[in-house]
C-alpha angles and dihedrals in degrees: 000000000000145000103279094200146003138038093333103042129143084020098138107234115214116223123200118249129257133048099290091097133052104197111222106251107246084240094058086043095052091040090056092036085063099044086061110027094108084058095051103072106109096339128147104240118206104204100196118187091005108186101188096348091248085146102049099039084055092048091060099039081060102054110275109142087228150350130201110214109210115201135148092184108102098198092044086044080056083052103054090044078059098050098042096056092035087058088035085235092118091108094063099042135083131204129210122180107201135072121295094256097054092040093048076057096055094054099053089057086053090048095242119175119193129205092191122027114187135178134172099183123185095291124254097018100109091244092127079065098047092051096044088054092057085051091053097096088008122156088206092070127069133180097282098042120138118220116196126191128195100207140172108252086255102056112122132219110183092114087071091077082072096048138068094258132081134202116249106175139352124206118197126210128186087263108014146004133225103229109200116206138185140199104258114242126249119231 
């Protein structure tokens, strides 16, 4: 796995070992990367559930201000120190060990605001739905925040029609789809 553009590509990214983690494929990465590059610029990028912090360390190679990685994995939060230093993008970046609820908690304590907001949660486990819900009357989200979801094909996302947020666009993948999601605006 590597950084596919931007100030830190070709920098090879190191993964942890074992299955608790599904690296995001450089093609999905790119693809995703180019659906929101006219939103990167600048932004403050929220990494939930990191993994690595492939995302996030993307996001900032390719010129986000900064980006929060949110991980409650000790060995994969060893990871993302790695890759941060290994790509020189540590300055920009911000570490947090604990789940995504608490940590959406802790932000807003801090008075955090986020342009783009992804998550790619162990599939199929309803956490997508855990993580909207603290949103929900979030101060880290603001009218033009960009919520992004890494989610199995099967995940549904019928409960949104109940919620503040909308569905904008879907991409589908052979094994999974990136659902990206906004606050409704209100008339």
């Amino acid at each position: 796995m590597r950084v596919i553009a931007g100030k830190a590509k070709r920098i090879q990214l190191r993964t942890i070992e074992g299955l608790e983690t599904r690296p995001t494929t450089d093609r999905i990465k790119e693809t995703l990367f180019n659906m929101v590059n006219n939103r990167l610029l600048d932004c403050d990028f929220l990494d939930l559930f990191s993994g690595s912090g492939a995302i996030g360390i993307e996001a900032l190679s390719r010129g986000a201000g900064s980006a929060v990685f949110v991980e409650n994995n000790k060995n994969a939060m060893e990871c993302i120190k790695h890759n941060l230093n290994v790509t020189r993008l540590a300055d920009r970046g911000k570490i947090l060990l604990m789940d995504a609820v608490s940590a959406i908690r802790a932000l807003e304590v801090q008075g955090r605001v986020f342009d783009i907001i992804f998550m790619d949660p162990p599939y199929n486990h309803l956490y997508e739905q855990q993580v909207l819900n603290a949103l929900r009357n979030s101060g880290i989200v603001y009218c033009d925040t960009l919520i992004i979801i890494e989610a199995s094909k099967e995940t549904d996302f019928d409960y949104l029609e109940e919620s503040p947020f909308h569905i904008i666009k879907e991409k589908i993948y052979k094994t999974n789809k990136h659902v990206f999601i906004e606050p409704i605006q209100s008339a």
